[in-house]
C-alpha positions as a Markdown table, in Angstrom:
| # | Residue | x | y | z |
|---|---|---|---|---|
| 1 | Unk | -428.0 | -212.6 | 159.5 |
| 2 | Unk | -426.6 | -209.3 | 158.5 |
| 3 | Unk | -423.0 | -208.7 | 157.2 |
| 4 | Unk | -420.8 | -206.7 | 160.0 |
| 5 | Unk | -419.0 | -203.5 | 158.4 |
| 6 | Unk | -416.0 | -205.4 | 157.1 |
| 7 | Unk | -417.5 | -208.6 | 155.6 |
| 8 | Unk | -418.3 | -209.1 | 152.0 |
| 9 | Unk | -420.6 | -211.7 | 150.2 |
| 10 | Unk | -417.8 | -212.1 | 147.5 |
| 11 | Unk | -413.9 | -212.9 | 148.4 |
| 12 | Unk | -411.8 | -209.4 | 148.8 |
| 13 | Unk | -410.1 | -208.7 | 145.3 |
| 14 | Unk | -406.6 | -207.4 | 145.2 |
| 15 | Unk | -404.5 | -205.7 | 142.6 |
| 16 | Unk | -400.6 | -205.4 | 142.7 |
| 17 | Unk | -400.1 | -202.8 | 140.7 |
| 18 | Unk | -396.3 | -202.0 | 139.2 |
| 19 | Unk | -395.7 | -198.5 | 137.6 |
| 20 | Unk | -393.1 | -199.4 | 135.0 |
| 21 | Unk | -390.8 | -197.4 | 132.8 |
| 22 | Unk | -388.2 | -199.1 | 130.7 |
| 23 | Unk | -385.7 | -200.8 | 132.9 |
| 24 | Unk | -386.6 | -204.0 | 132.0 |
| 25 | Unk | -383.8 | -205.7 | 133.7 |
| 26 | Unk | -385.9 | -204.4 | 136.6 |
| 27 | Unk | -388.9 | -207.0 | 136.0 |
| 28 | Unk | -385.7 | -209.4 | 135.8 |
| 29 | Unk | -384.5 | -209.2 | 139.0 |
| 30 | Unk | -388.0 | -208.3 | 141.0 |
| 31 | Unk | -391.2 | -210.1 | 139.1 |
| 32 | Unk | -390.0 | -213.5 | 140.4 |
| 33 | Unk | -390.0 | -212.8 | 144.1 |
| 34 | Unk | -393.6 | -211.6 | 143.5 |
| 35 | Unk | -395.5 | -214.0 | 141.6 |
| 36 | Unk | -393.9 | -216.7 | 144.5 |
| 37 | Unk | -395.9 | -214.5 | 147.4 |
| 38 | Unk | -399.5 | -213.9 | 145.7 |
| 39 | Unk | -402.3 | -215.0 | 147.2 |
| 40 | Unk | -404.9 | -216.6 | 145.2 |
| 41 | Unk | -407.6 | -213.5 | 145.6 |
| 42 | Unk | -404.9 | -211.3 | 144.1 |
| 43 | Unk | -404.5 | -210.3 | 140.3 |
| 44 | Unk | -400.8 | -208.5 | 139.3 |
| 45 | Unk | -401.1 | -205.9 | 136.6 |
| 46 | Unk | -398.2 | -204.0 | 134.9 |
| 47 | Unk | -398.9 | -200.7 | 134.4 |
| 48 | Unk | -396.5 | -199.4 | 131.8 |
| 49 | Unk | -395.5 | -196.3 | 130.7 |
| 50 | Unk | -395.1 | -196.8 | 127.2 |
| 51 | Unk | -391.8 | -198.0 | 127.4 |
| 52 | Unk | -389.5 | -198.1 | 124.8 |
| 53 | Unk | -387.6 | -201.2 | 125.7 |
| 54 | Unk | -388.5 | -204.5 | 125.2 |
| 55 | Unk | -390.2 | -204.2 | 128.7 |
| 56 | Unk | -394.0 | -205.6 | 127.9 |
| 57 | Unk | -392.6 | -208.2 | 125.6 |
| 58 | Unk | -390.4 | -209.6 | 128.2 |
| 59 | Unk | -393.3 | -209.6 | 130.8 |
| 60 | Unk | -395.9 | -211.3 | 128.4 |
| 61 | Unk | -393.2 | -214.1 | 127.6 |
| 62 | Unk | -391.7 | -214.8 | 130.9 |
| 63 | Unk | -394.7 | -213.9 | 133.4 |
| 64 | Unk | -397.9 | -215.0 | 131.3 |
| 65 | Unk | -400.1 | -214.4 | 134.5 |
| 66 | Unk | -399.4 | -210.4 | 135.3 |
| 67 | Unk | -402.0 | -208.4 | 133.4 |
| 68 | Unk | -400.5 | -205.5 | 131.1 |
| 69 | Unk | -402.3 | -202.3 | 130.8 |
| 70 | Unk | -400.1 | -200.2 | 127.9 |
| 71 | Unk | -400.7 | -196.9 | 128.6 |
| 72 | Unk | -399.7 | -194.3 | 125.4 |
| 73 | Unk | -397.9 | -191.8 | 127.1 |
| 74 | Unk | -394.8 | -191.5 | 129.8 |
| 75 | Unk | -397.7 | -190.1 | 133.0 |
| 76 | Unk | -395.3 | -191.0 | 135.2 |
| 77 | Unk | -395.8 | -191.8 | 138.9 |
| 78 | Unk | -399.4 | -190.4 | 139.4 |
| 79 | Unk | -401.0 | -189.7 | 136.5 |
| 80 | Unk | -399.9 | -193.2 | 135.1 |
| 81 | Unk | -401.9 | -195.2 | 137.9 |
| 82 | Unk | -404.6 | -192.9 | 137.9 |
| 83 | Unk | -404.8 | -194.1 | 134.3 |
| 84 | Unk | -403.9 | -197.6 | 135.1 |
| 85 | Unk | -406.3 | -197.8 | 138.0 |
| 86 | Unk | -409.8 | -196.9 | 136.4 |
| 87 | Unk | -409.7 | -200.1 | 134.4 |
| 88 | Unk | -409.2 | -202.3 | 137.3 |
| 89 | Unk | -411.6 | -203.9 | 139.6 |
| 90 | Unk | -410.1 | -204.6 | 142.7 |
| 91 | Unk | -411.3 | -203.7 | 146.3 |
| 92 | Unk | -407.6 | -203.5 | 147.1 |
| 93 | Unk | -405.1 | -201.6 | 145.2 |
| 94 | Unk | -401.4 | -202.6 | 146.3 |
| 95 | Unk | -399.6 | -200.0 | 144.1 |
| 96 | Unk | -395.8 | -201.2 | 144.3 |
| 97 | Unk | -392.6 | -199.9 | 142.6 |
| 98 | Unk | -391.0 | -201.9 | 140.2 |
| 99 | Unk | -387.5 | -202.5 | 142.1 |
| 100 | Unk | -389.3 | -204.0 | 145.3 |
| 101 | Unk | -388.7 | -207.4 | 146.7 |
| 102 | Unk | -391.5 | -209.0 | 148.5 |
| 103 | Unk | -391.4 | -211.5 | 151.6 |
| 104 | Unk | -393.8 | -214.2 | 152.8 |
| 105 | Unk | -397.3 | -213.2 | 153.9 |
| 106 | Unk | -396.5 | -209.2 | 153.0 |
| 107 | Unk | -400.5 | -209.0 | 151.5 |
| 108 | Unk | -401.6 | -211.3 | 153.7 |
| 109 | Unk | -400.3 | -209.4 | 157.2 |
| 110 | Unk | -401.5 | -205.5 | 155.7 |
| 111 | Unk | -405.2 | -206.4 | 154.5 |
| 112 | Unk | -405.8 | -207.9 | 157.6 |
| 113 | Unk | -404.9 | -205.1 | 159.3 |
| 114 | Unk | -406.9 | -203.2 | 157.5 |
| 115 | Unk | -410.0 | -205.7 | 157.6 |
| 116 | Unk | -410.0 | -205.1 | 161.3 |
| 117 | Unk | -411.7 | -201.4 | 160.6 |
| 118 | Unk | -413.2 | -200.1 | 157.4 |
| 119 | Unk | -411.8 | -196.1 | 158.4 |
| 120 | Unk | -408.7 | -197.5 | 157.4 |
| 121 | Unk | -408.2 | -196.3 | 154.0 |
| 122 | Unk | -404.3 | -196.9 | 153.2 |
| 123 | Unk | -401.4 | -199.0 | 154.7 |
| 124 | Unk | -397.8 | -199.6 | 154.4 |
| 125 | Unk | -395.5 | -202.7 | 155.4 |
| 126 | Unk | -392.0 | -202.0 | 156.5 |
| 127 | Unk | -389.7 | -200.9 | 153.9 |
| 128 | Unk | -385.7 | -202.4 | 154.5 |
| 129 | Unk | -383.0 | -201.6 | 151.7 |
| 130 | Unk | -382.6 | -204.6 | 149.3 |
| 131 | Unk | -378.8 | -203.9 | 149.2 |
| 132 | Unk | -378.7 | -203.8 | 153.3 |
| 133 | Unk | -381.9 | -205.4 | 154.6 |
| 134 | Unk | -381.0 | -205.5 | 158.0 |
| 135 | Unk | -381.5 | -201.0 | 157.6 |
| 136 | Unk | -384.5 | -199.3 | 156.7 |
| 137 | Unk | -385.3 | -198.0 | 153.6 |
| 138 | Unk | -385.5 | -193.9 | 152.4 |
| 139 | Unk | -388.7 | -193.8 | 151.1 |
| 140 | Unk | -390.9 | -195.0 | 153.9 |
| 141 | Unk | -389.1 | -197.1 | 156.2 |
| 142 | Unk | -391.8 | -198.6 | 158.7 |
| 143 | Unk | -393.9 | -195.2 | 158.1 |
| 144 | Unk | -394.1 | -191.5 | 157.2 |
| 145 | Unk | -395.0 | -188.6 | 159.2 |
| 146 | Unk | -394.8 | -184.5 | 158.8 |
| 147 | Unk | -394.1 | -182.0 | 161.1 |
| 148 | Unk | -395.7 | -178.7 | 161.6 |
| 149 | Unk | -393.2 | -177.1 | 159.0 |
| 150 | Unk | -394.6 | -179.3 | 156.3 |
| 151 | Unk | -391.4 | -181.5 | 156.4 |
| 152 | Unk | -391.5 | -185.4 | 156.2 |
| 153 | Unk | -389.8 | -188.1 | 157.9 |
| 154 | Unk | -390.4 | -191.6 | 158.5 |
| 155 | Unk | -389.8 | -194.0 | 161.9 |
| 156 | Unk | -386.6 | -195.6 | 161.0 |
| 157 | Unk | -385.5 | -192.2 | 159.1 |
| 158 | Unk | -384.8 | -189.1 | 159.8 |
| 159 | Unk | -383.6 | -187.4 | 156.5 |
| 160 | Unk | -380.7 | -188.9 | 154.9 |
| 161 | Unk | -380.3 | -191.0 | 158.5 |
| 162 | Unk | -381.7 | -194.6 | 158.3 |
| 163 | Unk | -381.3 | -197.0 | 161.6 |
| 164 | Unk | -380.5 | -200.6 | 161.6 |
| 165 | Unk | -383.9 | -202.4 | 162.1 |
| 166 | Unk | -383.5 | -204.4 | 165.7 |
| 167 | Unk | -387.4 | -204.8 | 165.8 |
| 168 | Unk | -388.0 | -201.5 | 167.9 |
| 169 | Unk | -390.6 | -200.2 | 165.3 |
| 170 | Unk | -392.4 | -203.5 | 165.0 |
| 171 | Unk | -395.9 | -202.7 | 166.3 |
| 172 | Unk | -398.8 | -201.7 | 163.9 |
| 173 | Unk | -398.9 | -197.5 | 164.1 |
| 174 | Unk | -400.8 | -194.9 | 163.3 |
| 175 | Unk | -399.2 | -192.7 | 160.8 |
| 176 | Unk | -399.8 | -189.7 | 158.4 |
| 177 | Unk | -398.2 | -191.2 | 155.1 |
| 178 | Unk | -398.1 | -194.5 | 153.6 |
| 179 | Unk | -394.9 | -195.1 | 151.0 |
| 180 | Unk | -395.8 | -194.6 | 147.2 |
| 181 | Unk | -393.2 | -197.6 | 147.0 |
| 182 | Unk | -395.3 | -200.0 | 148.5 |
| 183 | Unk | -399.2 | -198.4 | 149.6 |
| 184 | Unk | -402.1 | -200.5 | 149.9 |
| 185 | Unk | -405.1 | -198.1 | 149.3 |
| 186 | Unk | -409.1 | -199.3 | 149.3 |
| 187 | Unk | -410.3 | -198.5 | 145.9 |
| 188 | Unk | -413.3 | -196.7 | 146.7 |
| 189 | Unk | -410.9 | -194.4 | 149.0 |
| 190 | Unk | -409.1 | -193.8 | 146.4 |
| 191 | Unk | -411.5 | -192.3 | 144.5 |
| 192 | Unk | -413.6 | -190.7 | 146.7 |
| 193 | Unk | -410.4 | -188.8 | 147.7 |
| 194 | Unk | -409.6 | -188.2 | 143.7 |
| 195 | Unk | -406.4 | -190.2 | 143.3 |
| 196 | Unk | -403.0 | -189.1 | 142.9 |
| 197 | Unk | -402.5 | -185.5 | 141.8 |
| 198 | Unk | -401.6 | -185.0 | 138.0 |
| 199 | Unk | -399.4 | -182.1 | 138.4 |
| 200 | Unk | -396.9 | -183.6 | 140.9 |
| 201 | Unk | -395.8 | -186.3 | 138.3 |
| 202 | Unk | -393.5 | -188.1 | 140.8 |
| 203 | Unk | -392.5 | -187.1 | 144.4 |
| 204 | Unk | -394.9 | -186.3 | 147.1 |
| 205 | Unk | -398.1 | -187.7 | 145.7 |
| 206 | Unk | -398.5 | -190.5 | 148.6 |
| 207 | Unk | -398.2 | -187.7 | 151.0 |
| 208 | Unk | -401.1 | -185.7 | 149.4 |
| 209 | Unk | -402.9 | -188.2 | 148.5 |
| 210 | Unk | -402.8 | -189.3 | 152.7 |
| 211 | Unk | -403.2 | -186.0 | 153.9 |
| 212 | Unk | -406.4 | -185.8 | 151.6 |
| 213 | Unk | -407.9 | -189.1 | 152.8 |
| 214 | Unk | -407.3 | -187.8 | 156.6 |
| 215 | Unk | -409.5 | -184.7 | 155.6 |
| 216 | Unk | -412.4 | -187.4 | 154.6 |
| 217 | Unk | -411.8 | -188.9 | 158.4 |
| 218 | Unk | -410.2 | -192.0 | 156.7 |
| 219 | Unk | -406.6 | -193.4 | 158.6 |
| 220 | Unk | -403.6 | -194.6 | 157.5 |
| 221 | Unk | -401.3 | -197.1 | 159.1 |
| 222 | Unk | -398.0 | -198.8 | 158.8 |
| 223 | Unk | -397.9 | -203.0 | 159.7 |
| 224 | Unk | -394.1 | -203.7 | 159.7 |
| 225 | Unk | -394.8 | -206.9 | 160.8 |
| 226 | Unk | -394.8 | -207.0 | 156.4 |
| 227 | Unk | -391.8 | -206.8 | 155.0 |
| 228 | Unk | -390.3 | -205.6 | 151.5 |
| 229 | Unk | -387.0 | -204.8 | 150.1 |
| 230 | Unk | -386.4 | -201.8 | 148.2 |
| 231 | Unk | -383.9 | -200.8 | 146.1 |
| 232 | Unk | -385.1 | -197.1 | 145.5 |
| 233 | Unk | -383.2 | -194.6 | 143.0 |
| 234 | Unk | -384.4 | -196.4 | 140.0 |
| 235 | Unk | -386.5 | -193.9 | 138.3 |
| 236 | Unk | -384.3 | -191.1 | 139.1 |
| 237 | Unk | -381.3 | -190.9 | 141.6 |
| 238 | Unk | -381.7 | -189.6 | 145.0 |
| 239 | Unk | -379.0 | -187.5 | 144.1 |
| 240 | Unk | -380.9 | -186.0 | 141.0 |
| 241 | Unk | -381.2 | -182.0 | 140.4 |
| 242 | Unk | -385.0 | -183.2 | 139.0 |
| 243 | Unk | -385.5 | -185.1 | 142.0 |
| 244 | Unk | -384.7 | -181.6 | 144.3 |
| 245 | Unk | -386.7 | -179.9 | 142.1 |
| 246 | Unk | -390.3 | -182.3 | 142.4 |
| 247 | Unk | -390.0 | -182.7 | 145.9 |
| 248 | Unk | -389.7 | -178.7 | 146.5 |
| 249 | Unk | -392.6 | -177.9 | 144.0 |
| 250 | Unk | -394.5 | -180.4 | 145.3 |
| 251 | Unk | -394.3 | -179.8 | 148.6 |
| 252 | Unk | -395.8 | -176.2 | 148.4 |
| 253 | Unk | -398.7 | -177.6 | 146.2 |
| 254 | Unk | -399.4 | -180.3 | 148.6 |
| 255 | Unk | -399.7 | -177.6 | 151.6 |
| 256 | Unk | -401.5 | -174.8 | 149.8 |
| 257 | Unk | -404.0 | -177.3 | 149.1 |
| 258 | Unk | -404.3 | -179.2 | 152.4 |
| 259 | Unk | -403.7 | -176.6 | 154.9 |
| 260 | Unk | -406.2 | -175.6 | 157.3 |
| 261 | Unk | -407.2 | -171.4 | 155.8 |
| 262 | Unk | -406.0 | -170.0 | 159.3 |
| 263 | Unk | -401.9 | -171.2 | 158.5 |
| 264 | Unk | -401.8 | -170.5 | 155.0 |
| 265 | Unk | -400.8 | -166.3 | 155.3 |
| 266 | Unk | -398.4 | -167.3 | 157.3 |
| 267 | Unk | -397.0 | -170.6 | 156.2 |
| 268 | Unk | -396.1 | -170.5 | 152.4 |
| 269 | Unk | -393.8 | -167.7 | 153.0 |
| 270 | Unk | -392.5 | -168.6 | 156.3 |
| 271 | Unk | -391.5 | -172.5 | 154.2 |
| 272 | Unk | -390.5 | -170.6 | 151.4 |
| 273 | Unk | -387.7 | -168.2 | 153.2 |
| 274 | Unk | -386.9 | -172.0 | 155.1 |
| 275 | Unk | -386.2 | -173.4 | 151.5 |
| 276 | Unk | -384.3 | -170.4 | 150.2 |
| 277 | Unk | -381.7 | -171.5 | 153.3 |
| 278 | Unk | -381.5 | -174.5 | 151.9 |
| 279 | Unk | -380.6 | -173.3 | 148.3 |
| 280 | Unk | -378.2 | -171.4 | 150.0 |
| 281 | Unk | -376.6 | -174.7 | 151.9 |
| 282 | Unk | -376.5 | -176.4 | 148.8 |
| 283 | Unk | -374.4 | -173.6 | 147.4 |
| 284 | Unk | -371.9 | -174.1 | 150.2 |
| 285 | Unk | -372.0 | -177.9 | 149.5 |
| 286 | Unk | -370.9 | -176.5 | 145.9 |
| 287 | Unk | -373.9 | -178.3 | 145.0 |
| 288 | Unk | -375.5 | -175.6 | 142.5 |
| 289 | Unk | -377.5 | -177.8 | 140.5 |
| 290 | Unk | -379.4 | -178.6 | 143.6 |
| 291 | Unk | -380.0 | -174.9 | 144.3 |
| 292 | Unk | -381.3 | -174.0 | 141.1 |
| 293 | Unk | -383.8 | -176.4 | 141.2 |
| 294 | Unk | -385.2 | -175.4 | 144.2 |
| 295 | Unk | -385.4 | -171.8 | 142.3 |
| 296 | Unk | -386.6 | -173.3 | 139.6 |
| 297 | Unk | -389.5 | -174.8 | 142.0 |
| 298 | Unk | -390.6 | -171.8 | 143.6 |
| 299 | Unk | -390.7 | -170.1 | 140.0 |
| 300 | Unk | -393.4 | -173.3 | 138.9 |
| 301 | Unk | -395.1 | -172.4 | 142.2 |
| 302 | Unk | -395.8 | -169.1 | 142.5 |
| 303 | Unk | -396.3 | -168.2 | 138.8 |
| 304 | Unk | -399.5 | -170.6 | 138.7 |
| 305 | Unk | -400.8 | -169.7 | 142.1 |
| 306 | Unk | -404.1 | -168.9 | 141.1 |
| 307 | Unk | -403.9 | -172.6 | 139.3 |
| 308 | Unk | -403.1 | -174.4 | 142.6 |
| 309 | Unk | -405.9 | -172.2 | 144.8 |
| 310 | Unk | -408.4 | -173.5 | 142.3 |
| 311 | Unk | -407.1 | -177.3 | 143.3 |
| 312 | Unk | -407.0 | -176.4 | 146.8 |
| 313 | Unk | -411.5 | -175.6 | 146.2 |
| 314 | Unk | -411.6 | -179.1 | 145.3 |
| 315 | Unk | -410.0 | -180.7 | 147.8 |
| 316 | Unk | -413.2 | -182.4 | 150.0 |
| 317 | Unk | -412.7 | -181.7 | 154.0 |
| 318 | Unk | -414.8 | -183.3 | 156.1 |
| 319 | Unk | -412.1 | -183.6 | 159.2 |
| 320 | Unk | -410.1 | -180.4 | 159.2 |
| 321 | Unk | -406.8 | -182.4 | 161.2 |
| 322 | Unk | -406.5 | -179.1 | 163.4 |
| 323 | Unk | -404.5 | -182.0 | 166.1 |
| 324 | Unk | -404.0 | -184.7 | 164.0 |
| 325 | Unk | -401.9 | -186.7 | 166.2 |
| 326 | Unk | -399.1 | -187.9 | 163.2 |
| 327 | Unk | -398.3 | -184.3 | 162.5 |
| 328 | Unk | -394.9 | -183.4 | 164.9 |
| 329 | Unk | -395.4 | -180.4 | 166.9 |
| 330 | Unk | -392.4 | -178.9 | 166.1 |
| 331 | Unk | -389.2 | -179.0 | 163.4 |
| 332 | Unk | -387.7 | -181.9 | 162.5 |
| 333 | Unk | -385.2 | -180.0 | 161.0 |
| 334 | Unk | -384.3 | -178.4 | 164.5 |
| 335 | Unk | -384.3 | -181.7 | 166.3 |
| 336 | Unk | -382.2 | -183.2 | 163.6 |
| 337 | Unk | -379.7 | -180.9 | 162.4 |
| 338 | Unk | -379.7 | -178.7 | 166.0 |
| 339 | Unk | -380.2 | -180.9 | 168.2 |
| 340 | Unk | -378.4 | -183.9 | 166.4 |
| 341 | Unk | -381.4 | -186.9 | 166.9 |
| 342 | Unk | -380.7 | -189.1 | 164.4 |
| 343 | Unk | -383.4 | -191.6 | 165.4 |
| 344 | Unk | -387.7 | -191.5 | 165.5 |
| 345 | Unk | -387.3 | -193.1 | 168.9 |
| 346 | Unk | -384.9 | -189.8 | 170.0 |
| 347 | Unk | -388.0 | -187.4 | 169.5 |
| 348 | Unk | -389.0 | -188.9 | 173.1 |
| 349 | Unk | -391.5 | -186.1 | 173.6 |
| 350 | Unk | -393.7 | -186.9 | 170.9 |
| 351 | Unk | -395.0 | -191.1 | 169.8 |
| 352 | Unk | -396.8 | -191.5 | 167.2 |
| 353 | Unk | -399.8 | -193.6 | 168.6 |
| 354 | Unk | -401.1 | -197.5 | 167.4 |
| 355 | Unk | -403.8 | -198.5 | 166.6 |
């Protein structure tokens, strides 16, 4: 009898993957929730950025069943699992920050979501603050989507504003962007797509890296029936000049390279005059730090444009995403700071749709 699209002769290999830089008090506090909610087709593997703490030492000692994979250099967010990744053999890579609690079943509830169709290239679970777990987390809540502008925002978040969690966002979606704190990605997507971009570092590089698997006609969805608790900030501080600074850059690369040819005359100046306000309302906020960085972003940016068209040639398109149904038809910025909806489920105009 033949195999259907989404069998396998062998059992479905999984990777947890942790991108790790010093903090080993991190591993402390996080590693044992994990190695209690494995299943038995899973491997764990610590990626580390060649720490200079006592970091791998303490994993090897106290966790003798996580893989290590040393890497010789500080690559950061993406270029550290794109090294980390090629020497794994995995059908499922579950790349997961290192400050993330885990519940029951959260592997378990995603793959088999994503078992259920083979166009279904990257997932999240919901994301809930460790230090308030009853309110949804920053950096992906129960799943990230863009609007027209190139902003992001999540269902649970709308920037800095993250709702209490009563169950109203508890139905597998449809969305544009998986978090980098906790994305399950297939392998073979993942390279067909080319993995993370070097350039970005940190910041941005799940968004890409989605937007680029949506040009292939892959999916991505978010299955908040999974839960994990993340403490975010522990890298760098969401109130971090550096921080302001990668997530500015980043976003221009990200749409120079994704955006359909017929937007882009128009669009990277039209974003770029939108974040010179915001420079400007960080000056205000006295916040100066804040608005350098986004100068110093745009300087990166435009000084290597000819760097970043090159990347935009070799980004495969197979599905252009002129109505991708994630992307929100207008500003979020307008509906958030204008019209004052401080909720996903405010934007009544406009659902994301499931799955």
């Amino acid at each position: 009898m033949p195999l259907k699209p989404n069998q396998r002769m062998n059992p479905t290999k999984i990777a947890v993957v942790i991108i790790h830089w010093n903090n080993r008090h991190l591993l402390t506090q996080f590693l044992p929730s994990l190695v209690n909610h494995i299943p038995e087709n899973a491997t764990i593997y610590l990626a580390d950025n060649a720490s200079t703490d006592d970091s791998i030492a303490y994993c090897k000692m106290n966790f003798p069943s996580i893989e290590i994979i040393a890497l010789d250099n500080n690559y950061g967010y993406a270029k550290g699992y794109n090294e980390a990744l090629k020497q794994i053999d995995a059908d499922y890579f579950v790349l997961l920050n290192n400050d993330v609690e885990v519940r029951p079943k959260w592997i378990e509830l995603v793959v088999s979501e994503m078992e259920k169709d083979p166009d279904i290239a990257a997932a999240q679970p919901k994301l809930l603050q460790y230090n308030n777990p009853n309110v949804f987390e920053y950096a992906g809540a129960a799943g990230g989507y863009i609007d027209q502008l190139g902003y992001v925002f999540c269902k649970g978040r709308l920037f800095e504003q993250a709702e209490t969690d009563k169950g109203q966002y508890q139905q597998t979606s449809s969305v544009f962007w998986a978090s980098g704190a906790c994305m399950f990605v297939r392998s073979a997507d993942f390279f067909e797509a080319g993995g993370f971009d070097n350039d970005f570092f940190a910041h941005m590089e799940e968004v890409d890296l989605c937007w680029r698997l949506q040009l292939l006609g892959k999916k991505i969805i978010a299955v908040p029936q999974a839960e994990v608790l993340h403490l975010g900030g522990s890298t760098l501080q969401k109130a971090s000049p550096q921080k302001t600074y990668l997530n500015f850059r980043n976003s221009l690369i990200m749409l120079l390279k994704n955006l359909p040819s017929n937007q882009l005359w128009w669009f990277i100046p039209f974003r770029s005059l939108l974040d010179l306000i915001s420079s400007v309302f960080f000056i205000v906020n006295g916040e100066f730090k804040h608005s350098w960085a986004i100068h110093r972003a745009h300087a990166h940016f435009f000084f290597r444009i000819g760097y970043w068209f090159k990347k935009r040639h070799s980004v495969k398109r197979i599905n252009h995403l002129t109505r991708n149904p994630n992307v929100y038809p207008g500003s979020i910025v307008f509906e958030h700071f204008i019209k004052k909806r401080n909720t996903y489920s405010a934007l009544k105009h406009w659902q994301s749709k499931n799955v």
